[in-house]
C-alpha positions in Angstrom: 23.9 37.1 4.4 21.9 40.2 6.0 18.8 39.2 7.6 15.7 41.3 6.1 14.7 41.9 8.8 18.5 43.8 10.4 17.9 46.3 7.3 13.9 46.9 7.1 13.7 51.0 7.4 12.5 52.7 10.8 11.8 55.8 11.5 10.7 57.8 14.2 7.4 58.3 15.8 8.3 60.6 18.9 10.1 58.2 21.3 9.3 54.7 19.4 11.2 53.3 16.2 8.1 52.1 13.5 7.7 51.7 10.3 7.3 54.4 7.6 4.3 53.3 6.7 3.2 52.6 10.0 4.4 56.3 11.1 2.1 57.7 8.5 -0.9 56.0 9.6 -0.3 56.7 12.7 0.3 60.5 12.5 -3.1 60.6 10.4 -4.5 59.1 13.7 -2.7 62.1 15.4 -4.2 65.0 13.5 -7.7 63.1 12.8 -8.0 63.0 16.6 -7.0 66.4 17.4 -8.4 68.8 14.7 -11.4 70.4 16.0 -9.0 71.5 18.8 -5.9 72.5 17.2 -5.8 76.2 16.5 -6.9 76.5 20.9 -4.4 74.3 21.4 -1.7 75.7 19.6 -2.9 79.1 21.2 -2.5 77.5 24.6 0.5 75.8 24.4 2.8 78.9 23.1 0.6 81.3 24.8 -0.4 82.8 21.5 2.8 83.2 20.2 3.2 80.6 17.2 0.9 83.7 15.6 4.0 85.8 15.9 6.5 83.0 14.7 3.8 83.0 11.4 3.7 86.3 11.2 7.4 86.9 11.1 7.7 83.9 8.6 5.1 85.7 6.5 7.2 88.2 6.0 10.3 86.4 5.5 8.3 84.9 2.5 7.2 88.1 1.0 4.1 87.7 -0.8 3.8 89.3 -3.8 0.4 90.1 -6.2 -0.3 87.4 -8.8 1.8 84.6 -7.0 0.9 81.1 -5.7 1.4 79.5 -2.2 1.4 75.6 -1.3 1.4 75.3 2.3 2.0 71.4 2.7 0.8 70.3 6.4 -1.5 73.3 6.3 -4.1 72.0 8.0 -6.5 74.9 9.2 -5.8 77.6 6.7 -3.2 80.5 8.7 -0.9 80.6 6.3 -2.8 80.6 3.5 -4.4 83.2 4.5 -1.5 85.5 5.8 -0.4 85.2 2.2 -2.9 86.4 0.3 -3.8 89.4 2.8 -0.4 90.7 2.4 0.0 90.4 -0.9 -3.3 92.1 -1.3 -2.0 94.4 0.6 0.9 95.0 -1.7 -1.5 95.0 -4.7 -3.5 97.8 -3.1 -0.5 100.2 -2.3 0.8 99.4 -6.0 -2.5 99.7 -7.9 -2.7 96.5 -9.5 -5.2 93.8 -9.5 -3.8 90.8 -9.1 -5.3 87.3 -8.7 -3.2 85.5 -5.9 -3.9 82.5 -4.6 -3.0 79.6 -2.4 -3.1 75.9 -1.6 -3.5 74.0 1.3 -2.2 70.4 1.0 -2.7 68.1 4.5 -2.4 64.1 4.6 -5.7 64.3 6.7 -8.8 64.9 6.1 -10.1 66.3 9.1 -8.1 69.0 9.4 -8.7 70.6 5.6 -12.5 69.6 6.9 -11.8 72.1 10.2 -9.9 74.5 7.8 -13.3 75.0 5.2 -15.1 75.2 8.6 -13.2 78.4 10.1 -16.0 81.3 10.5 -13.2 83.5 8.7 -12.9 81.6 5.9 -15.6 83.1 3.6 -13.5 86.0 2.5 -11.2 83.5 1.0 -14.0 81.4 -0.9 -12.5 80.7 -4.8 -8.9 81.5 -3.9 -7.8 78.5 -1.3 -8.2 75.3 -3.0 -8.1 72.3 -0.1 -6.0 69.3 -1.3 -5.8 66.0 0.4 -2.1 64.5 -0.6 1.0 63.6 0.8 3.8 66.0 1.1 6.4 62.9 0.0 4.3 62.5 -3.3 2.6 65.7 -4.1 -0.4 65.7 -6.7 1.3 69.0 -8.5 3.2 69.4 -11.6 6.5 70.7 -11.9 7.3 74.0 -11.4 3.7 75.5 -10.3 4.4 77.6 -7.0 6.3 80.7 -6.3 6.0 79.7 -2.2 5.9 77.1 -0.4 5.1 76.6 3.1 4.8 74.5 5.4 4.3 75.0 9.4 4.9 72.5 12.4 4.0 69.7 9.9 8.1 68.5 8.8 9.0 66.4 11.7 5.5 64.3 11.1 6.6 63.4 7.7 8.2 59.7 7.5 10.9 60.8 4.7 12.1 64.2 5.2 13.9 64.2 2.3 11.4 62.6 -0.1 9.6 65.7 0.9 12.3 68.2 0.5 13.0 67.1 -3.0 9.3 67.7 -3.6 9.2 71.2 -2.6 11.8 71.1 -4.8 10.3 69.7 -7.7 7.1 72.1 -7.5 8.7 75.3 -6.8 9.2 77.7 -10.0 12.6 79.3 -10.7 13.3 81.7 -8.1 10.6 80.4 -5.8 11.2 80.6 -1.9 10.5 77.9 0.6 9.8 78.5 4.2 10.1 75.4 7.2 8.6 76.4 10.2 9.5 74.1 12.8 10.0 73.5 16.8 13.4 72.9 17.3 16.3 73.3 19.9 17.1 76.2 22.3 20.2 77.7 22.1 20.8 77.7 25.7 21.1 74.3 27.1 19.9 75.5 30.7 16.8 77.4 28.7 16.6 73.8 27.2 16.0 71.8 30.5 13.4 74.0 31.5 11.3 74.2 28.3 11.6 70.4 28.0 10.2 69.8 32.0 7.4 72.5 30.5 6.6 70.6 27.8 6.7 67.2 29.1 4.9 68.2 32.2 2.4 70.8 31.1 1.7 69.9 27.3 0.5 66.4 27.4 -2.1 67.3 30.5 -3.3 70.6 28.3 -4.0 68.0 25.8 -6.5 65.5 27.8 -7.9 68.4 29.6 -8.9 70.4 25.9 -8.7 67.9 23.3 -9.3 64.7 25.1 -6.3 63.5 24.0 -3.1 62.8 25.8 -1.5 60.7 24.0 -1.6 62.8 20.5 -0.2 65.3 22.5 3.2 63.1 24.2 3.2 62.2 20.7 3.9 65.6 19.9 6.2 66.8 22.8 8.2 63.5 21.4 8.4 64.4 17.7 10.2 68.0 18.7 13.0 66.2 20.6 13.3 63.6 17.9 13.9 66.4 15.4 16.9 67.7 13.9 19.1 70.8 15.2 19.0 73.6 13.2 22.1 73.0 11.5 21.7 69.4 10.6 18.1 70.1 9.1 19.6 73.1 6.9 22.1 70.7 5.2 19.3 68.5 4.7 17.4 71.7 2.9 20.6 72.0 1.4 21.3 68.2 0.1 17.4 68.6 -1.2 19.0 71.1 -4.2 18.1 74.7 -2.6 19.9 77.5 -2.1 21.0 80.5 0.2 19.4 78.5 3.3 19.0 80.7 6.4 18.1 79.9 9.6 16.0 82.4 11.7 15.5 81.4 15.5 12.6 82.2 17.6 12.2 82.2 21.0 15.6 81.7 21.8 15.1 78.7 19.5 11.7 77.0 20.5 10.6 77.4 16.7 12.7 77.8 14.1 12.6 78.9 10.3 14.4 77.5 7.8 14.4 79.8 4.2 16.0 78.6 1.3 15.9 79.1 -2.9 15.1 77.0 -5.5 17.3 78.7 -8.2 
């Protein structure tokens, strides 16, 4: 006879094996603690760069006039906003008026707070809705998105493929999902020396900044724990979409993983 306890379900929360439930309490802790500091220190610990990673996954998702965007984990608001300035952009070269919009959907409530806050959010007043929900049970019907998003927010999630199925679920025919995620350099020697970086550097930007050390070994931790770039895109895969891609940036310190739901 099994013991209940040999078979209860762990997952992991950067270097420790917890609980799911425990995980998601604690990554609210995470985020909660950080989030009047997390667009500096993303800024700070990529050197500005994870603008450019957006940027080029912006693209990759191709907004169009009239559409809808869920970014899941989209705590502060960049995507959101990225999406409906380029396809207003599109609008205005076509000559169309078009009402797009987009969602942001975070677990925490601070950071959609922080998001609302953002000086350059008035622009946007009436066309990003702020929704607090859980990317493994999302409060959306069926079929309501032509995008979905969601940026540096996949390896917090307790049940990775809970939440790919429910991309799934609320993606319309034809609509495109976009993973942005750290993940593993190609070159192992690159590898070594971004991992001393991290390990060494990240963790002190985060006491120094956000007061917070500990959120941010948490963090350094999660992007070890997380899948190489091939084993997540069969797990995009196994979650029913199609034509999965995977883009690398910075020799592999962020990737993007695009896929169908057809």
């Amino acid at each position: 006879m099994t013991n209940e306890t040999e078979t209860e379900k762990t997952v992991s929360f950067g270097f420790e094996d917890v609980s799911p439930e425990e995980k998601v309490s604690r990554v609210k802790g995470v985020f909660r603690s950080v989030a009047s500091r997390y667009d500096v220190m993303n800024d700070l610990m990529s050197a500005g760069v994870h603008r450019l990673w957006k940027h080029d996954t912006m693209a990759k998702v191709n907004p169009q006039p009239g559409e809808a965007l869920l970014d899941v984990a989209g705590g502060t608001g960049d995507l959101a906003k990225a999406f409906i300035d380029r396809a207003d952009k599109v609008a205005h070269r076509r000559g169309v008026v078009a009402d797009t919009r987009a969602t942001v959907c975070d677990i925490n409530d601070a950071m959609l707070d922080a998001g609302r806050a953002r000086s350059d959010m008035e622009p946007y007043e009436g066309r990003i809705s702020w929704v607090c929900g859980d990317a493994q049970a999302l409060p959306f019907e069926d079929r309501s998105f032509n995008a979905l998003t969601i940026a540096f927010g996949i390896r917090n999630v307790a049940d990775r493929q809970a939440a790919l199925s429910e991309f799934r679920r609320v993606l319309k025919p034809g609509g495109r999902l976009a993973v942005l995620e750290f993940s593993h350099m190609t070159v192992p020697m690159l590898q070594k020396m971004y991992d001393t970086y991290s390990f060494n550097v990240i963790p002190k930007l985060g006491e120094l900044v956000a007061s917070d050390r500990d959120s941010y070994q948490y963090l350094v931790e999660s992007i070890r724990k997380f899948p190489k770039q091939d084993a997540f895109r069969d797990e995009v895969k196994d979650a029913g979409f199609s034509g999965v891609s995977i883009t690398n940036f910075s020799g592999g310190i962020a990737a993007l993983h695009s896929g169908w739901a057809v």
